[in-house]
N, C-alpha and C positions, 0 to 999 in steps of 0.2 A: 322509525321502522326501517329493518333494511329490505331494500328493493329487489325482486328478484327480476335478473334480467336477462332476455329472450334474446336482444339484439343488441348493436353497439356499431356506432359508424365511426371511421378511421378517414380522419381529412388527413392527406397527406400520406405515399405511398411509397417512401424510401424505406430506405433498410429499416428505421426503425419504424414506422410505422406499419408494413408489411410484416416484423419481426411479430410485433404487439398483435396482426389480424392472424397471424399464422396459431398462435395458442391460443386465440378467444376460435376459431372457428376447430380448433382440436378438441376443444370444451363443450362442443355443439352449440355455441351461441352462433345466432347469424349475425354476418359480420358485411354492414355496405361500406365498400369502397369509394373515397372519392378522391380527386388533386385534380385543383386547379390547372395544372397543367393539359391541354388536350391529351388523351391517348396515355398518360402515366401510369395512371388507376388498372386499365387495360395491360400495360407493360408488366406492372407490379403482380395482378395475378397472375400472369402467365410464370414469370418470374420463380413465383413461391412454387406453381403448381410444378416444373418442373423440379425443383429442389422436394417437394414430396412424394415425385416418382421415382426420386433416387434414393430417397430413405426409403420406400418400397421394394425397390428394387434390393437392397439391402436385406429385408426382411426387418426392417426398424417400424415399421407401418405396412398392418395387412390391407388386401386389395379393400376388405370393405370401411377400413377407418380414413386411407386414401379417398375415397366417392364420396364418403361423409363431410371430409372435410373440406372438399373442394365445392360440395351441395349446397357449402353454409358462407360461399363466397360471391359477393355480387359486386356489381362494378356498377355507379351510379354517376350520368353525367350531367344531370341536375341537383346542384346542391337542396335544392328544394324539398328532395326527396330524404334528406337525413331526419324528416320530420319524423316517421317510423322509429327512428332507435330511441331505445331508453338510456343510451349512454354515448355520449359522442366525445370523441379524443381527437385532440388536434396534436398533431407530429413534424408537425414546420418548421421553417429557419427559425433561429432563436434570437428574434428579432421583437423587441417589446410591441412598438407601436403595429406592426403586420399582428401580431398574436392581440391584442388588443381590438383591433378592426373586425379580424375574424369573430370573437366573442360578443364583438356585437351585433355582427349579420346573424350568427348561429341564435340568438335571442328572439329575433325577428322570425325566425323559423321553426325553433322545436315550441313543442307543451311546457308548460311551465312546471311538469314533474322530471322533463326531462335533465340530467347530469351533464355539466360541462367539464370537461378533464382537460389537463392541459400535460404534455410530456416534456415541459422544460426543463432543464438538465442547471440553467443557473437566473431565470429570471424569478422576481417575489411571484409569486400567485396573486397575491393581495394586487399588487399593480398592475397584473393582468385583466382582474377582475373587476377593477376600480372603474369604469367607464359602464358595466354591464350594470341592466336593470335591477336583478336580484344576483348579486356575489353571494349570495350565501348557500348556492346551487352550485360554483362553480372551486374545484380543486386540484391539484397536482398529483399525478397518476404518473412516476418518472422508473421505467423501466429502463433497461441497459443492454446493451448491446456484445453481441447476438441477444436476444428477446429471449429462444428458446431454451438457451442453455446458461442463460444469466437467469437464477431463481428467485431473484429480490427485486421489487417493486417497493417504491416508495411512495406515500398517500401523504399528501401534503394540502390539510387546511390553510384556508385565508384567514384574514383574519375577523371574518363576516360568514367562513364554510359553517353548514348547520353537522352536527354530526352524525345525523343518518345518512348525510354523504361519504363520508370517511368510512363508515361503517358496509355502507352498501360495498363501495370503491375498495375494501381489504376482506369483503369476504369475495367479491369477483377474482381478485387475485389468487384469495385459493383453490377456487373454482377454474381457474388457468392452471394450477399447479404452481404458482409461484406463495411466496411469503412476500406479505404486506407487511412493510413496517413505516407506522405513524410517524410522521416529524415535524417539530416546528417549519413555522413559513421563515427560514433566516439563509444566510446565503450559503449555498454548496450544501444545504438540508442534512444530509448525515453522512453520504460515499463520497460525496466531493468535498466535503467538509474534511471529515475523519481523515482522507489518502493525503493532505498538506503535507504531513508531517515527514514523510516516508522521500517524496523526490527532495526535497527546500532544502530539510539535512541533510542528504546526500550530495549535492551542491554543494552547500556550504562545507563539508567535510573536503571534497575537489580541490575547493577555491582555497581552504590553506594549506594545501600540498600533504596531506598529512597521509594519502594512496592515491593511484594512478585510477580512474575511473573504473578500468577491468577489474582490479584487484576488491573494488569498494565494492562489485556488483559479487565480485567471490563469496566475500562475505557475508554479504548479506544473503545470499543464495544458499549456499551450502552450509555456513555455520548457524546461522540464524533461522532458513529454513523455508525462504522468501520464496516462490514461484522463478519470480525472476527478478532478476538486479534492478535498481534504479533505473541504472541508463539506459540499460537493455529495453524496458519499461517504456520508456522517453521515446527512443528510437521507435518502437511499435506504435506508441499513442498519436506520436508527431510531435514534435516542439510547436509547430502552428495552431494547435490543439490546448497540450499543457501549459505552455507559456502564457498565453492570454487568460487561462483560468485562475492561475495563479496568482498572475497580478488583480483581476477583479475579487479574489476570496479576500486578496490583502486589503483593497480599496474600499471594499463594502466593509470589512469592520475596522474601518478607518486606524489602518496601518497599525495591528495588533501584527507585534514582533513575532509570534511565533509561526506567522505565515508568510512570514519576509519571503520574497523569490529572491532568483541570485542573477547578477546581469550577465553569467554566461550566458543561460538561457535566451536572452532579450539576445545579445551579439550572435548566437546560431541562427535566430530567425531572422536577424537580418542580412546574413550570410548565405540564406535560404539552406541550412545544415539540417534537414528537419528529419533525418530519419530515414526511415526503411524507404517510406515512399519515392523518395528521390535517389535512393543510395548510398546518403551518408549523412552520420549524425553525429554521435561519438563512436558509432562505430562505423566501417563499409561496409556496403553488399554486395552482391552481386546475384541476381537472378534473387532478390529476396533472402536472401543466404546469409547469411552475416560471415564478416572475412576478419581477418588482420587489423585490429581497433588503431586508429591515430589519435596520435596525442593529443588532446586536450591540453592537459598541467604540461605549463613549462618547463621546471622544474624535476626532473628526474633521476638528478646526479644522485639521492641520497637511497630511491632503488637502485641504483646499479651500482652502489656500494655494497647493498644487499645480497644481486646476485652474483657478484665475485665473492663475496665469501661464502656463500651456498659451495659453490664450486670447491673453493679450497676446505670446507670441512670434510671430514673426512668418518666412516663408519666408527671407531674408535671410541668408547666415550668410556670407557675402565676408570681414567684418571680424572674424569669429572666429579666435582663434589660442589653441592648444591644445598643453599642457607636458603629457607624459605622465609618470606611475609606475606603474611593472608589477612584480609580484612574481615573473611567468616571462616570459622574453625572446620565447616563440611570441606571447602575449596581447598584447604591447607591438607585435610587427610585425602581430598582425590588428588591431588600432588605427588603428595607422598606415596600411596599406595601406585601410582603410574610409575613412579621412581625406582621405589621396592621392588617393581616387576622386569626392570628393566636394568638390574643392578647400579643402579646407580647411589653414588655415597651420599648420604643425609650428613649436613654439615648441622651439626644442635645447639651447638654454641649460643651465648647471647648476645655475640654481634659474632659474624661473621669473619670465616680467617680470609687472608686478603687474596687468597688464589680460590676461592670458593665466588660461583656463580650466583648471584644474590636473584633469587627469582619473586618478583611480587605479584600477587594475586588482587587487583584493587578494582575499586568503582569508582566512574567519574572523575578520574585526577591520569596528571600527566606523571610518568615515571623520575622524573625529576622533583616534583610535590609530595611524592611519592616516597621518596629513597630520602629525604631529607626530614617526614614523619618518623620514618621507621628509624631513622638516625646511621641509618648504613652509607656505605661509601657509591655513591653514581654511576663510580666510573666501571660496576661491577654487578650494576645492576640493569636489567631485563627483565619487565610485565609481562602476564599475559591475563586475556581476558576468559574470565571463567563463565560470562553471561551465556553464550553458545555451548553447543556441545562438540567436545573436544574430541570425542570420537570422530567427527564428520570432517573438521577444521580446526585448525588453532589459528590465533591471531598474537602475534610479539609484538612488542614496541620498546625498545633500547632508550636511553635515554639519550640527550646529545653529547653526552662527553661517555658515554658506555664505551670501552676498549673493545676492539674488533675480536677480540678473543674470546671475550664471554658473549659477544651477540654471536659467532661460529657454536660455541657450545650450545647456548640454547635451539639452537635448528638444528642441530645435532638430534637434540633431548627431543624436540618436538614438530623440527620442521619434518621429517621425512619417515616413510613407510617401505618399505624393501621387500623383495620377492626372495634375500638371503640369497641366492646366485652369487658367487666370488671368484673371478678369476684367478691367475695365477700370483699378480701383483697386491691382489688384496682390492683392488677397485669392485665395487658396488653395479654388477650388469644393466641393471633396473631399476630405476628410481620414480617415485611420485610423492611431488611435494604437497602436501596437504596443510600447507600456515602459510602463512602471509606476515612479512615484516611491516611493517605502517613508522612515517617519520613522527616523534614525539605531539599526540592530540591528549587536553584536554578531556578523559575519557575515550575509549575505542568508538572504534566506526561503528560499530553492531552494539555498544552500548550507547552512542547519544543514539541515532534511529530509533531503538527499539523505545528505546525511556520517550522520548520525542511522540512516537506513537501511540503507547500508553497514557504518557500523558496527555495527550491531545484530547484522546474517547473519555476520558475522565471529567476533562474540562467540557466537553459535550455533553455530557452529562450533567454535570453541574448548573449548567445553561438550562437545564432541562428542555433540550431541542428533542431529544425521545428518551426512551427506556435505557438502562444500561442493556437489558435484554437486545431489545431491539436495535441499537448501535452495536454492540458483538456478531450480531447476524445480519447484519446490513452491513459493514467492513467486511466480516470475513467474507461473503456470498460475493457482494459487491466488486470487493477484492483482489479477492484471491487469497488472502493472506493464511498462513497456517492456523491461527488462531485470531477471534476477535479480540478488540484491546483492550476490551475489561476482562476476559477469561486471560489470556495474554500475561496482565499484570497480576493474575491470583497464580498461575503458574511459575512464572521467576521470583515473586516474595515481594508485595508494596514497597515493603522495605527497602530493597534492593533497588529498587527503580528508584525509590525516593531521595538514597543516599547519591545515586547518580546525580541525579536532576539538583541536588540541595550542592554537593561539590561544584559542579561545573558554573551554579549559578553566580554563588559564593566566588572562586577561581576566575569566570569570566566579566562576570557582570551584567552582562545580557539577559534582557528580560525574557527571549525567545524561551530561556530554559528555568523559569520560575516553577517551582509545582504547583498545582492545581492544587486547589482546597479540599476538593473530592479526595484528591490522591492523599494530602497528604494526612487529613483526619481519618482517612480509613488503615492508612501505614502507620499510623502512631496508637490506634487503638488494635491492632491484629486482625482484623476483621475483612471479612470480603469481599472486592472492588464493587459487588454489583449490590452491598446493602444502602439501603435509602430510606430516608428519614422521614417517621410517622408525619402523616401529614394532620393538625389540630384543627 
């Protein structure tokens, strides 16, 4: 049966704990405060009350949901007293043996109908609960921060939870206005699980020079569609923060390649490089502001081969003639039709004449694996990735013996956007570059990530750690991200993600980039990422 609940005590009164009492007392539950700390509990409500006279004051909150909610807020400085609630949430360091200790005072004190919840963000529950009388009372309740404006809550059985606790614990969350989504007790449970995918490959794309950290956040920002870049991401979270979750997601399933960290990471924190907090990470601040990014990648000579010749191309492009190879026939006619619009000559030939721009459209492979399928000449040939949307960003990649002429041409074709302004000489007033050159990768930046990503939620799936449902809406909520990773992967084509992940696995060898059995049974039959199998 699930429970219906009047009250709920919050041990522990920091941000997130305060975050989690601020909507259970907006939902007219009353809400007792407690923390160990003398005078924090105290701190804490005054704290939130003031942050509700400023949504008031706003008109975000009328005078009388204001008094309501402050009505349903009590400050208790006897633990003894949490015996009242039907729900009590502990919000504490994420410390096993302290969360542990606490679980077994609070036994000593509530009813034995009472719910013990725990807000751990990367311990088991199971291990939490393993010292307490009855674990089968006691579950993971892990909301995210900001509380109010983060909509996803995650309900995490032990492996001993009865599920009228689950039940009770994700209908209270709708009753906060948030979405419950169920998940295995396994490590990083579904948002810290699912997010691996997204910083580890962007590292590792970093760490083989293959774009400058700014450049790898462009892309994924603007072509891809991200919130914010990786590092940008990093920078915000803290390397003190990511870093160490990282290595525990890796460690807890005993060093599964696809959650490899990368020892930049590990070298920023011990450089204390962590970020906004300090000022500088991969990128500076100033005043919280982000400045003028410093180099990370050593490595640079082969952009700044790139922007001297940005410089030297020139508006002109009459005398370009352009041989395409495409790996899907759509990609090859939006080529062509950009091309057609833009007079530019279609070279149709069956190989290419030798002053034509060999332009390839491909997935998962380097333009050198690339140029030597298609059987065309290297030194004339320039990728680009058609996974993003080209209207927002392009992304090129040259091969390493491509002549400087035809990687001019293709930025020509597609690096730049004009306001048409000419002066007398013919030079271009205004210019905005919207592509990015990248040195020869193993698939692009925005296709391993994205593939990386989708594959990931796939393989979470697979796992059955929760619902494909409920992993799409717990990433994206969680997130940020434009899309969850199983809508995600029915949007770009299984297929497409697959032939990714099946090239670079094949090409690298690395397990990190294996498919997922989810992914790839459901790519080989046409069918949609989020179908699952009758259960007999």
């Amino acid at each position: 049966m699930i429970m219906t609940v009047k009250s709920l005590a919050i041990i522990g009164t920091g941000i997130m704990g305060m975050g989690i009492a601020q909507i259970a007392a907006q939902a007219g539950i009353q809400v007792l405060l407690f923390d160990a700390k003398a005078g924090a509990a105290e701190q804490g409500r005054q704290s939130l009350q003031a942050t509700l006279e400023k949504l008031a004051a706003k008109g975000k909150l009328t005078d009388e949901q204001l008094q309501s909610t402050l009505k349903n807020l009590t400050v208790i400085e006897d633990i003894a007293k949490i015996a009242e609630a039907d729900v009590v949430i502990e919000a504490i360091i994420e410390n096993l043996e302290i969360k542990q200790q606490l679980f077994k005072q609070l036994e000593s004190i509530v009813p034995a109908e009472t719910i013990l919840a725990t807000n751990t963000s990367s311990l088991a529950v199971t291990a939490i609960a393993s010292n307490c009388e009855h674990p089968e009372r006691v579950a993971g309740f892990h909301f995210f921060n900001p509380v109010p404006l983060m909509k996803i809550v995650e309900v995490i059985p032990g492996i001993s939870t009865k599920s009228s606790v689950v039940e009770t614990l994700t209908s209270l969350a709708k009753r906060m206005g948030h979405l419950g989504v169920v998940a295995k007790d396994t490590p990083g449970f579904i948002v810290n699980h699912g997010g691996r995918a997204y910083g580890t490959e962007a590292l590792k794309i970093l760490g083989e020079g293959i774009a400058g950290f700014e450049d790898i956040d462009r892309i994924l920002r603007d072509g891809a569609g991200f919130r914010m870049g990786p590092f940008e991401l990093l920078d915000l979270t803290g390397i003190d923060v990511s870093h160490p979750v990282m290595e525990s997601i890796y460690n807890q399933y005993y060093f599964e390649p696809r959650y490899r960290p990368h020892p930049l990471t590990r070298q920023m924190l011990t450089g204390n490089k962590l970020g906004r907090k300090v000022g500088e990470g991969f990128y500076n601040y100033t005043e919280n502001k982000k400045q003028d990014g410093q180099k990370v990648s050593a490595d640079t000579s082969e952009q700044s081969l790139f922007e001297s010749l940005v410089l030297k191309t020139g508006s002109d492009t009459s005398n370009i003639s352009v041989w395409i190879g495409a790996d899907l026939a759509e990609d090859r006619q939006q080529l062509i039709d950009h091309l057609n619009t833009n007079g530019i000559t279609i070279d149709d030939n069956d190989k290419p004449n030798s002053d034509s721009l060999v332009l390839l459209a491909i997935y998962g492979e380097d333009t050198t694996n690339a140029a030597i399928r298609y059987q065309v000449n290297p030194n004339q040939a320039v990728a680009i990735d058609m996974l993003t949307d080209l209207s927002k960003h392009r992304t090129l990649m040259p091969s390493i013996v491509t002549q400087d002429n035809f990687i001019a041409q293709a930025y020509a074709l597609f690096g730049r956007k004009t306001d048409n302004r000419l002066v007398e000489d013919k030079a271009i007033t205004q210019v905005a570059v919207d592509a990015t050159l990248i040195t020869e990768s193993t698939g692009f930046v925005a296709q391993r990530v994205m593939a990386m990503v989708i594959n990931l939620g796939c393989d979470i799936a697979m796992q059955g750690i929760a619902s494909p449902e409920d992993i799409d809406n717990a990433v994206k909520l969680g997130l940020g991200y434009p899309y969850g990773p199983i809508s995600w992967g029915d949007e770009l084509g299984a297929q497409r993600i697959l032939l990714i992940l099946e090239r670079i696995y094949g090409l690298t060898g690395d397990p990190r980039y294996r498919p997922s059995p989810w992914l790839q049974r459901r790519a080989t039959l046409g069918i949609s990422l989020f179908t699952q199998q009758t259960n007999y």
